[in-house]
HTML snippet that shows the backbone in 3Dmol.js (N, CA, C, O; Angstrom):
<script src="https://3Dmol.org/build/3Dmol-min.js"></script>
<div id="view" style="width:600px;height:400px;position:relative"></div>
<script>
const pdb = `
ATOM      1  N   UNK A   1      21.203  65.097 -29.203  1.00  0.00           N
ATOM      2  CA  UNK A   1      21.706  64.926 -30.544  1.00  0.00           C
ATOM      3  C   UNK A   1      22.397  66.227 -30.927  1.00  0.00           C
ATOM      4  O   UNK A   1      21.631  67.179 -31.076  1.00  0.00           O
ATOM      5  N   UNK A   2      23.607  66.440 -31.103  1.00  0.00           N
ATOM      6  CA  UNK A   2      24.060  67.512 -31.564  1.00  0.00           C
ATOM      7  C   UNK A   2      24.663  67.146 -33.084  1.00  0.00           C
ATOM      8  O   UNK A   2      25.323  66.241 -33.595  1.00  0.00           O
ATOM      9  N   UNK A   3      24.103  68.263 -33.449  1.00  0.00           N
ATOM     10  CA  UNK A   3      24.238  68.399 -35.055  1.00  0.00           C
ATOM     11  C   UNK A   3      25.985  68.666 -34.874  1.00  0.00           C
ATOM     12  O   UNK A   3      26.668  69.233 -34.021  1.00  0.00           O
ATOM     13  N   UNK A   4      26.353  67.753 -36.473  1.00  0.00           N
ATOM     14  CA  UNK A   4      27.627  68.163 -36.772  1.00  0.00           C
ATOM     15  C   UNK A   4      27.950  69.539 -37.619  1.00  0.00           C
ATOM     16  O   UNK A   4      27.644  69.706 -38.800  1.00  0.00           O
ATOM     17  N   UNK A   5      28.532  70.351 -36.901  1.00  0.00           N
ATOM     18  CA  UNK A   5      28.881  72.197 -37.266  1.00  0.00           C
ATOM     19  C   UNK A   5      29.500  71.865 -38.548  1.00  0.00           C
ATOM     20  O   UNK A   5      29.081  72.460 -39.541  1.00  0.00           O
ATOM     21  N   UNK A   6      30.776  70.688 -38.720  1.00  0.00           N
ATOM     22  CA  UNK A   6      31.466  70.534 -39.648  1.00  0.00           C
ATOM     23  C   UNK A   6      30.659  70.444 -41.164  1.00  0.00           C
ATOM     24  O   UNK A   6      30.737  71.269 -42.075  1.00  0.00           O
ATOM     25  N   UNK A   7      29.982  69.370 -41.142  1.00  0.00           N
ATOM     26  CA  UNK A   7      28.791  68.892 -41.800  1.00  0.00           C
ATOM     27  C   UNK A   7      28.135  69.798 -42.676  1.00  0.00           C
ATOM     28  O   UNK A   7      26.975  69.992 -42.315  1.00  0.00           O
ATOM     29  N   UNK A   8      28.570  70.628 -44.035  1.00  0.00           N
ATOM     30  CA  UNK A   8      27.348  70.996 -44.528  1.00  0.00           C
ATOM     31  C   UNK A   8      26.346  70.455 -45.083  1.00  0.00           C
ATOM     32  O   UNK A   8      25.275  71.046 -45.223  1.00  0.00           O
ATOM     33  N   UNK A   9      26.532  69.430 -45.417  1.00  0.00           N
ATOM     34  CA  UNK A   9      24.844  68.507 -45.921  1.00  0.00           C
ATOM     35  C   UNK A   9      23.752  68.517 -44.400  1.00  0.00           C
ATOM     36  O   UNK A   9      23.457  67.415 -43.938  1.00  0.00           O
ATOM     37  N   UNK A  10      23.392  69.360 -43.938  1.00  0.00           N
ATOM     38  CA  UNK A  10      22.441  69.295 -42.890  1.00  0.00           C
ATOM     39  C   UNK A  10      21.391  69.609 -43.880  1.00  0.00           C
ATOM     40  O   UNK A  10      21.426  70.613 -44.592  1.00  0.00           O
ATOM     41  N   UNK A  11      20.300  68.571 -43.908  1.00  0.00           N
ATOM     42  CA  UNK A  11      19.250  68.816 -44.511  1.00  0.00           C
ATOM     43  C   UNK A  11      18.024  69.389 -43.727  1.00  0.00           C
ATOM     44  O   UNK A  11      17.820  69.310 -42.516  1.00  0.00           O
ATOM     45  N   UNK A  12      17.217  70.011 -44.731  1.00  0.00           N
ATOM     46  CA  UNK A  12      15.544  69.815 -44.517  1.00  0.00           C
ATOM     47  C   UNK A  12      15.025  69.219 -42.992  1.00  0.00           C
ATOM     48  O   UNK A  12      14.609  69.610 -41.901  1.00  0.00           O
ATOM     49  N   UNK A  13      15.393  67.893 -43.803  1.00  0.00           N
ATOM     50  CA  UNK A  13      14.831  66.623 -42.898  1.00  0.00           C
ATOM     51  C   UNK A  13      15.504  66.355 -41.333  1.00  0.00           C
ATOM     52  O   UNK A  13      15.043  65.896 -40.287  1.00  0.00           O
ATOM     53  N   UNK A  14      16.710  66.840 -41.707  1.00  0.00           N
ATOM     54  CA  UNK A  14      17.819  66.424 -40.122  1.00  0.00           C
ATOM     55  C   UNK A  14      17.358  67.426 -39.333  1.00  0.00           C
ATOM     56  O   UNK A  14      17.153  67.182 -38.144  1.00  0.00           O
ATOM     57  N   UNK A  15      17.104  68.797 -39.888  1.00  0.00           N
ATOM     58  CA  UNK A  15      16.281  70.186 -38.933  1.00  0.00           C
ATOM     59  C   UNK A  15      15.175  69.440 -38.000  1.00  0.00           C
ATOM     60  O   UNK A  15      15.161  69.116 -36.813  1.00  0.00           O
ATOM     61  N   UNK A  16      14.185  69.304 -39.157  1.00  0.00           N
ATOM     62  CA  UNK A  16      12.990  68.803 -38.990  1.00  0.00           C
ATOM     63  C   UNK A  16      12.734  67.676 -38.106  1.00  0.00           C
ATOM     64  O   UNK A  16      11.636  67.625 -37.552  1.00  0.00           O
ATOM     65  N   UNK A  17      13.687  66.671 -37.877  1.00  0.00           N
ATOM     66  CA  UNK A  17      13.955  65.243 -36.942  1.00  0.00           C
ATOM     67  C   UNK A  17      14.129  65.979 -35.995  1.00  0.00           C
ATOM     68  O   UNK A  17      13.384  65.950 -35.016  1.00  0.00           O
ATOM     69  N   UNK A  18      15.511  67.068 -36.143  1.00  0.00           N
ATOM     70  CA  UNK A  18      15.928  67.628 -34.812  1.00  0.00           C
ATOM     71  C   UNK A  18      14.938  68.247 -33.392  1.00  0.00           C
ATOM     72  O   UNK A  18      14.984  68.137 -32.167  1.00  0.00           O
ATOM     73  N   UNK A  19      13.845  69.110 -34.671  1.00  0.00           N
ATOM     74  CA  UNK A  19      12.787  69.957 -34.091  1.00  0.00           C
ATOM     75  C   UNK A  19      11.892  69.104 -33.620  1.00  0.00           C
ATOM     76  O   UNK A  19      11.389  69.598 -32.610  1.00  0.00           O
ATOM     77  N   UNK A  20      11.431  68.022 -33.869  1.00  0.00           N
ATOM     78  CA  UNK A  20      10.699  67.156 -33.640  1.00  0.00           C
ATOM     79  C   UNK A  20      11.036  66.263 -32.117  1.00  0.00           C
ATOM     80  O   UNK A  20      10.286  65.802 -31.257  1.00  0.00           O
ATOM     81  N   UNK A  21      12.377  66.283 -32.255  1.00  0.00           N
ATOM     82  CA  UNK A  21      12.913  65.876 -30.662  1.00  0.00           C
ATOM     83  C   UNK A  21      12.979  66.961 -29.994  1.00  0.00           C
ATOM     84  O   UNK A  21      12.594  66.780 -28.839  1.00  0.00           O
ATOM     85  N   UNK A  22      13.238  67.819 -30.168  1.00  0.00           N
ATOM     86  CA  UNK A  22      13.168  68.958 -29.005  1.00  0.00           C
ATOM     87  C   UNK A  22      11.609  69.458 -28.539  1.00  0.00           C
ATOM     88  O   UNK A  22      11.247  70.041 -27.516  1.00  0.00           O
ATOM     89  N   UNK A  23      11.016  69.095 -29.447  1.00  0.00           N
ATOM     90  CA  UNK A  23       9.365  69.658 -29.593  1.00  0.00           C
ATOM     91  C   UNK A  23       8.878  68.369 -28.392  1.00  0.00           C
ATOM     92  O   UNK A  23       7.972  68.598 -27.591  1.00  0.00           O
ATOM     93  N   UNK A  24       9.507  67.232 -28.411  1.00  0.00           N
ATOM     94  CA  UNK A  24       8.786  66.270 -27.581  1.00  0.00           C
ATOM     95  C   UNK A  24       9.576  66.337 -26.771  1.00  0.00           C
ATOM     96  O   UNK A  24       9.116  65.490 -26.006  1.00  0.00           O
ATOM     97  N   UNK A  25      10.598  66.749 -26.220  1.00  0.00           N
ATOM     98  CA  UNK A  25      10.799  66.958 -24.797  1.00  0.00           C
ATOM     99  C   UNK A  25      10.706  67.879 -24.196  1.00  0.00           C
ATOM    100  O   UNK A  25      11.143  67.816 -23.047  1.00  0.00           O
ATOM    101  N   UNK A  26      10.259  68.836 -24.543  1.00  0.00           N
ATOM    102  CA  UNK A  26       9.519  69.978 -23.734  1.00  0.00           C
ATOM    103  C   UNK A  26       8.426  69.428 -23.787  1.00  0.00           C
ATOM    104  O   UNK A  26       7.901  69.553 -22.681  1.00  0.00           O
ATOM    105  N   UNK A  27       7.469  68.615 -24.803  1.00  0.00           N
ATOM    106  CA  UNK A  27       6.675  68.357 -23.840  1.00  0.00           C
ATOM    107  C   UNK A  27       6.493  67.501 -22.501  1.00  0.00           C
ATOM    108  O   UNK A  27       5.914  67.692 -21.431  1.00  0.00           O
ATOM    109  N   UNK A  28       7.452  66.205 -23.197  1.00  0.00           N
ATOM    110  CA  UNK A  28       7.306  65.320 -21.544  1.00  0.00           C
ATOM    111  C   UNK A  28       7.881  66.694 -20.385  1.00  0.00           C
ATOM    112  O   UNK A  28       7.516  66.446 -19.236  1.00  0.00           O
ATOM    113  N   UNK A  29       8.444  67.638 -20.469  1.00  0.00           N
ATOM    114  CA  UNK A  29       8.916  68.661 -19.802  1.00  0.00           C
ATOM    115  C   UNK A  29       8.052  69.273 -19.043  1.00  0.00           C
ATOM    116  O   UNK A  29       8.183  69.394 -17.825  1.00  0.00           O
ATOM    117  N   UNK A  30       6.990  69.756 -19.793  1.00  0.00           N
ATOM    118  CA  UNK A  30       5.628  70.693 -19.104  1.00  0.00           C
ATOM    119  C   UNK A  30       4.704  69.444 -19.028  1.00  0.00           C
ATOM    120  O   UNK A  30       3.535  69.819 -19.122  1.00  0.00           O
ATOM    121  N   UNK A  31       4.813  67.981 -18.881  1.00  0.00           N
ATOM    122  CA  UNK A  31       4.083  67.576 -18.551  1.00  0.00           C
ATOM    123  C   UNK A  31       4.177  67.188 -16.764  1.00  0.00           C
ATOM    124  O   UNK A  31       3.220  66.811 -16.088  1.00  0.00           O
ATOM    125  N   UNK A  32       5.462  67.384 -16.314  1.00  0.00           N
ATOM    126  CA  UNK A  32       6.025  67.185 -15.668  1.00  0.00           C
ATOM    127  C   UNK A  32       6.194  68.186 -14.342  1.00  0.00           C
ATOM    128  O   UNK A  32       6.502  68.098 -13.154  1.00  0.00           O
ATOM    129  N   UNK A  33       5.944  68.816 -14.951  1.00  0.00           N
ATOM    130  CA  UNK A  33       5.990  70.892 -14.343  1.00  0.00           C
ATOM    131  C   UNK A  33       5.226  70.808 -13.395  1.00  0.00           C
ATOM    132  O   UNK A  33       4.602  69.755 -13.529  1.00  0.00           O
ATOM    133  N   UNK A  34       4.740  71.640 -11.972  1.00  0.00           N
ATOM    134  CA  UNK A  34       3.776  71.518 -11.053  1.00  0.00           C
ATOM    135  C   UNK A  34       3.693  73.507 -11.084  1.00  0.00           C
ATOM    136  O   UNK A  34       4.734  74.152 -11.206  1.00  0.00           O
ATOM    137  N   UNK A  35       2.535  74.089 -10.974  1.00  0.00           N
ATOM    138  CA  UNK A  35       2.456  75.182 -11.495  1.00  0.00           C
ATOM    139  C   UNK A  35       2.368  75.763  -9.603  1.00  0.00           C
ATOM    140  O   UNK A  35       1.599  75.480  -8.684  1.00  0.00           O
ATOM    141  N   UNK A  36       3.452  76.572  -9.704  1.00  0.00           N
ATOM    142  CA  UNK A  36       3.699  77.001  -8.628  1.00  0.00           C
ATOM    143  C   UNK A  36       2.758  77.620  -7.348  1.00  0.00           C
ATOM    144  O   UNK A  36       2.856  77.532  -6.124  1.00  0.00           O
ATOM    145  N   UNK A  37       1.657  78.386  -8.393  1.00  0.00           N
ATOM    146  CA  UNK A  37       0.698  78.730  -7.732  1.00  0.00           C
ATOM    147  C   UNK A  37      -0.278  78.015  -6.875  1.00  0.00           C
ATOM    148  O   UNK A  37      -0.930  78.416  -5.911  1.00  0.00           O
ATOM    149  N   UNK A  38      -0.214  76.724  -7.528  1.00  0.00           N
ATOM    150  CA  UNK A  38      -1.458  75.747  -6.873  1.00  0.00           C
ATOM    151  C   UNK A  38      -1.102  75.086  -5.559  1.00  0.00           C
ATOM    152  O   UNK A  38      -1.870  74.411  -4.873  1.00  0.00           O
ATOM    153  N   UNK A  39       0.191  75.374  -5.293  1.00  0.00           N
ATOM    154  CA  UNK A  39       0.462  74.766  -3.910  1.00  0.00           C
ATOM    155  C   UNK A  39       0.204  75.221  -2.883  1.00  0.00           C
ATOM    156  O   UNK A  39       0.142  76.450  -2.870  1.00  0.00           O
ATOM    157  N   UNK A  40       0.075  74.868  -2.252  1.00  0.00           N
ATOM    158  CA  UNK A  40      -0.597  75.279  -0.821  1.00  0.00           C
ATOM    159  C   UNK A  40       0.653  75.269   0.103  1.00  0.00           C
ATOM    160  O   UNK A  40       1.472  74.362  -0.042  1.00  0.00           O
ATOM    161  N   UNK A  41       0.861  76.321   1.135  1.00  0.00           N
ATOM    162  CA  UNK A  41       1.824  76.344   1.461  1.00  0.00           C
ATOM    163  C   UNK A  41       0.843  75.916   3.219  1.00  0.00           C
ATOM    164  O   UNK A  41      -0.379  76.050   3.158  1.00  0.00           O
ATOM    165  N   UNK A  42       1.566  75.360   4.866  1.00  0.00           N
ATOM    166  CA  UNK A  42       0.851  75.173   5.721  1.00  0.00           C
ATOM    167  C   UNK A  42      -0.070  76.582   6.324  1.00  0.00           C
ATOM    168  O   UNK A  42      -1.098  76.487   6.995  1.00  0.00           O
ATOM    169  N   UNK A  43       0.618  77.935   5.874  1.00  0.00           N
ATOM    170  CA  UNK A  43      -0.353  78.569   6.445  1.00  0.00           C
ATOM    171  C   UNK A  43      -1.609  79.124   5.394  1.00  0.00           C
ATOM    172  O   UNK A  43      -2.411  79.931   5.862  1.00  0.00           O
ATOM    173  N   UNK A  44      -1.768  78.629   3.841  1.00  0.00           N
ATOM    174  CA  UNK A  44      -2.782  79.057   2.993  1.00  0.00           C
ATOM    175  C   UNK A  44      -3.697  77.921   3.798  1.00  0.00           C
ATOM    176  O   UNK A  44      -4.839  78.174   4.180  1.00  0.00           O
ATOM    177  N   UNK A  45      -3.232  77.006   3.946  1.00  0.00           N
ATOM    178  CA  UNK A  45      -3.996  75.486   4.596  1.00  0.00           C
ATOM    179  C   UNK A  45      -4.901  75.733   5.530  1.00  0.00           C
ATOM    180  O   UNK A  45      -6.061  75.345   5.384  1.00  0.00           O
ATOM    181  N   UNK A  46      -4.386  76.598   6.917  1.00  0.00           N
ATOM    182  CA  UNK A  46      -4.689  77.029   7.804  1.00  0.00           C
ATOM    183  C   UNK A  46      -5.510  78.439   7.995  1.00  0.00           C
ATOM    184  O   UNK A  46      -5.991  79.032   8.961  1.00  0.00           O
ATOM    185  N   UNK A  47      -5.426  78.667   6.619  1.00  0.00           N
ATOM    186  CA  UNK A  47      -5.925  79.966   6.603  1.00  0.00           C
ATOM    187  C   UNK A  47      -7.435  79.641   5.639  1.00  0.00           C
ATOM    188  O   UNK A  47      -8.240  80.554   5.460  1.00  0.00           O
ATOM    189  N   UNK A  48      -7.637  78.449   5.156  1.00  0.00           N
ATOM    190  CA  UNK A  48      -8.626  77.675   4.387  1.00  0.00           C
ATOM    191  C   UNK A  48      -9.277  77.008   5.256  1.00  0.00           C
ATOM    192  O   UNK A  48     -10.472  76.781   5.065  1.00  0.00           O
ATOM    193  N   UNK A  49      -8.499  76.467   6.615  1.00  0.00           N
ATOM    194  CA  UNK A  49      -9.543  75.923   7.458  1.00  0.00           C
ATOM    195  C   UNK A  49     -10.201  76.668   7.964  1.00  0.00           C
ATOM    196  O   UNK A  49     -11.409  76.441   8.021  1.00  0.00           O
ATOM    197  N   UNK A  50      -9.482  78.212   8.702  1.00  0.00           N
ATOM    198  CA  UNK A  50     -10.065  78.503   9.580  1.00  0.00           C
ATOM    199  C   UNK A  50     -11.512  79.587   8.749  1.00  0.00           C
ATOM    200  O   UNK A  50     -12.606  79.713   9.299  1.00  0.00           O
ATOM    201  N   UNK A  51     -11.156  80.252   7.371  1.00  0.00           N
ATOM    202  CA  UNK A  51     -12.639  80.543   6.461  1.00  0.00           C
ATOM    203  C   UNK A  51     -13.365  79.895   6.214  1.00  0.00           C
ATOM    204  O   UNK A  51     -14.413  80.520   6.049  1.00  0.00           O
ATOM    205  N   UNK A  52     -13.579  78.032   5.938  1.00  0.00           N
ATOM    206  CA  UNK A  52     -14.471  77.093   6.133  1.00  0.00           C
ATOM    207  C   UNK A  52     -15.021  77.251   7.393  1.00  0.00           C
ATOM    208  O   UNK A  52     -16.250  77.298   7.361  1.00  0.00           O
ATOM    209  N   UNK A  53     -14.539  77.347   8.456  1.00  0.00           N
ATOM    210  CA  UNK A  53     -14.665  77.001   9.983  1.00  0.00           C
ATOM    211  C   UNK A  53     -15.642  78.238  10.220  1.00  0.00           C
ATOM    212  O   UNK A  53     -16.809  77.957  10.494  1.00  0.00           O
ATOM    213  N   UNK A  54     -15.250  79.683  10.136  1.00  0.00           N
ATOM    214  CA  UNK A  54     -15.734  80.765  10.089  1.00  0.00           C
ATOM    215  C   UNK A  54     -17.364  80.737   9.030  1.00  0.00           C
ATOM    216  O   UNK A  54     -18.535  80.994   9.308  1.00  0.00           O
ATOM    217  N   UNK A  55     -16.629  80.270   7.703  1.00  0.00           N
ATOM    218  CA  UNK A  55     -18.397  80.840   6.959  1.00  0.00           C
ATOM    219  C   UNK A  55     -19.205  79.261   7.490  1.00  0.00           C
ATOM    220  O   UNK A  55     -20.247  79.173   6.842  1.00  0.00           O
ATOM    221  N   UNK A  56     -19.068  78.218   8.296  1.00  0.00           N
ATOM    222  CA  UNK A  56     -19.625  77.480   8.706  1.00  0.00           C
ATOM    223  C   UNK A  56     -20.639  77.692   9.660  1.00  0.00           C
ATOM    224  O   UNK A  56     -21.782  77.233   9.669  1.00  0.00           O
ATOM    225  N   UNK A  57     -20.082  78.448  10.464  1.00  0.00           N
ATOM    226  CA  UNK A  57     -20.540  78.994  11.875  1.00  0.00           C
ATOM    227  C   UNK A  57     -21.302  80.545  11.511  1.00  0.00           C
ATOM    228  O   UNK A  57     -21.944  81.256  12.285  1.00  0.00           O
ATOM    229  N   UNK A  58     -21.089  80.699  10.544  1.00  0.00           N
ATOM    230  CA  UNK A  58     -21.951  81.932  10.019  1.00  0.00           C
ATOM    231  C   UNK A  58     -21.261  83.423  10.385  1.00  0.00           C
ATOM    232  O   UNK A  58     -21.768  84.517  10.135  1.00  0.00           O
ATOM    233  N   UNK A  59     -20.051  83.192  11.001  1.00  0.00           N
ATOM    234  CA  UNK A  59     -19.147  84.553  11.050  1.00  0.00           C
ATOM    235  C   UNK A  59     -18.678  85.265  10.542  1.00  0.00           C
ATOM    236  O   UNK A  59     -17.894  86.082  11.025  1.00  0.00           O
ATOM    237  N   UNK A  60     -19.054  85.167   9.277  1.00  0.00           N
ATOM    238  CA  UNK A  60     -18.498  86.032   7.553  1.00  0.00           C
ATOM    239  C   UNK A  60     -19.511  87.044   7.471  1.00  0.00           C
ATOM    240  O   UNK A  60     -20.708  86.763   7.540  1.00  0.00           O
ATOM    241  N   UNK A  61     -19.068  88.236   7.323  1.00  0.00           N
ATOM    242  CA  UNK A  61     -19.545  89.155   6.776  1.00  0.00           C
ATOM    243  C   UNK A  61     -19.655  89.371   5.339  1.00  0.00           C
ATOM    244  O   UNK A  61     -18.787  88.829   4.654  1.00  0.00           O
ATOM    245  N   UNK A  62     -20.617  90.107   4.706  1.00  0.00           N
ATOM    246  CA  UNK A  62     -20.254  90.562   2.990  1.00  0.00           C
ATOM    247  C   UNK A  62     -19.246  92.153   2.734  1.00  0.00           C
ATOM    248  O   UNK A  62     -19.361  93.237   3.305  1.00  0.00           O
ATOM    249  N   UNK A  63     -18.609  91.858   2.016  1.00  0.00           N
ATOM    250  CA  UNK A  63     -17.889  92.706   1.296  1.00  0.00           C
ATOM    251  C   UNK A  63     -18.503  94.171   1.625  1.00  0.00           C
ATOM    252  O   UNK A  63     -17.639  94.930   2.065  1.00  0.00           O
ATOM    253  N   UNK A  64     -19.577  94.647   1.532  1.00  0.00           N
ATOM    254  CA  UNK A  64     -20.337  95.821   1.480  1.00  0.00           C
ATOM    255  C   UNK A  64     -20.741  95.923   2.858  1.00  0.00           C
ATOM    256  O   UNK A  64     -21.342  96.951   3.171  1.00  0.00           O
ATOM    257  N   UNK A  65     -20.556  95.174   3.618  1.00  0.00           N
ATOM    258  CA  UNK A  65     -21.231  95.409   5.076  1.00  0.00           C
ATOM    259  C   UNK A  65     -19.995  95.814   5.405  1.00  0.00           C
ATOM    260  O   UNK A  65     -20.048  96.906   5.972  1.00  0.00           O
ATOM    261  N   UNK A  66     -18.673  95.309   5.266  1.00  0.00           N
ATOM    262  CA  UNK A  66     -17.600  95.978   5.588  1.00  0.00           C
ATOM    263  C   UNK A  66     -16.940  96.917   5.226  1.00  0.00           C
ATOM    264  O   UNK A  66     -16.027  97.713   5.451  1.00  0.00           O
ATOM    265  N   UNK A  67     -17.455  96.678   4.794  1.00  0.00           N
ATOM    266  CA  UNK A  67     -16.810  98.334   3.790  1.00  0.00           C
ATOM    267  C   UNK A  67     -18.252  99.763   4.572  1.00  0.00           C
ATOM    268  O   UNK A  67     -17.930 100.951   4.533  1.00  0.00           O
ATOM    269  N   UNK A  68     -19.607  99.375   5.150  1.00  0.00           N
ATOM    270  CA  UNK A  68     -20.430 100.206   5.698  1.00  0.00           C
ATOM    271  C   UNK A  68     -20.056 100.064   7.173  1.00  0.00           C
ATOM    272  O   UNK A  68     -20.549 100.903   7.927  1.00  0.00           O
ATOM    273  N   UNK A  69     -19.265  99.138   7.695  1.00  0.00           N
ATOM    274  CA  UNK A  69     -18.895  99.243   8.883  1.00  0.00           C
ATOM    275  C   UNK A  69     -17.791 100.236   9.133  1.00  0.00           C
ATOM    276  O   UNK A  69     -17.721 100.882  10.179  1.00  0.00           O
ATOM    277  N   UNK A  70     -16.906 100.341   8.112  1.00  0.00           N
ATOM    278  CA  UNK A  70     -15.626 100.783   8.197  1.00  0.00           C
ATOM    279  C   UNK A  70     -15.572 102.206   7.791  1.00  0.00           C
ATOM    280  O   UNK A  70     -14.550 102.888   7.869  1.00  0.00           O
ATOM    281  N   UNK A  71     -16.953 102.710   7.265  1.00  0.00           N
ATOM    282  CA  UNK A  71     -17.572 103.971   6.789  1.00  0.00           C
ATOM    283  C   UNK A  71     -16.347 104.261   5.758  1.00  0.00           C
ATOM    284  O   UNK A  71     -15.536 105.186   5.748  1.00  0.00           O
ATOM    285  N   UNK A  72     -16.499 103.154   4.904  1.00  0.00           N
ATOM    286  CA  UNK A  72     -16.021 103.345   3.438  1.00  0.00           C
ATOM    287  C   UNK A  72     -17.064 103.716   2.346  1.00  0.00           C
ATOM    288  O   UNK A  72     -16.707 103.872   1.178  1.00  0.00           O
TER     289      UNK A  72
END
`;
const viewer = $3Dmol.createViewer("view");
viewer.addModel(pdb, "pdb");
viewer.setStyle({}, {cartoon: {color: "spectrum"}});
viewer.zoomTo();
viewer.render();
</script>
């Protein structure tokens, strides 16, 4: 909907309609959106199997053991 420039009777209300359509298509907009971060790319995939696979089998170390291994 583009407002007429010519037009000075733009009211109140024609703003307010206006804002009201733009307000609802940004939302169908961000409803629509996929948030970039959450995707998994094939090697986060692979890199999720193989730490399941690992703390399965009990091959995970803690944070502090590595850090006493590494004489941190």
């Amino acid at each position: 909907m583009k407002p007429n420039m010519t037009n000075s009777n733009i009211t109140l209300n024609t703003i307010y309609k206006d804002l009201e359509l733009i307000k609802n298509k940004i939302i169908k907009i961000e409803e629509h959106m996929v948030d970039v971060d959450s995707i998994m790319t094939e090697e986060d995939y692979n890199a999720l199997k193989d730490y399941k696979e690992e703390k399965s089998k009990g091959k995970l170390i803690s944070h502090e053991k590595l850090k006493k291994e590494l004489g941190l």
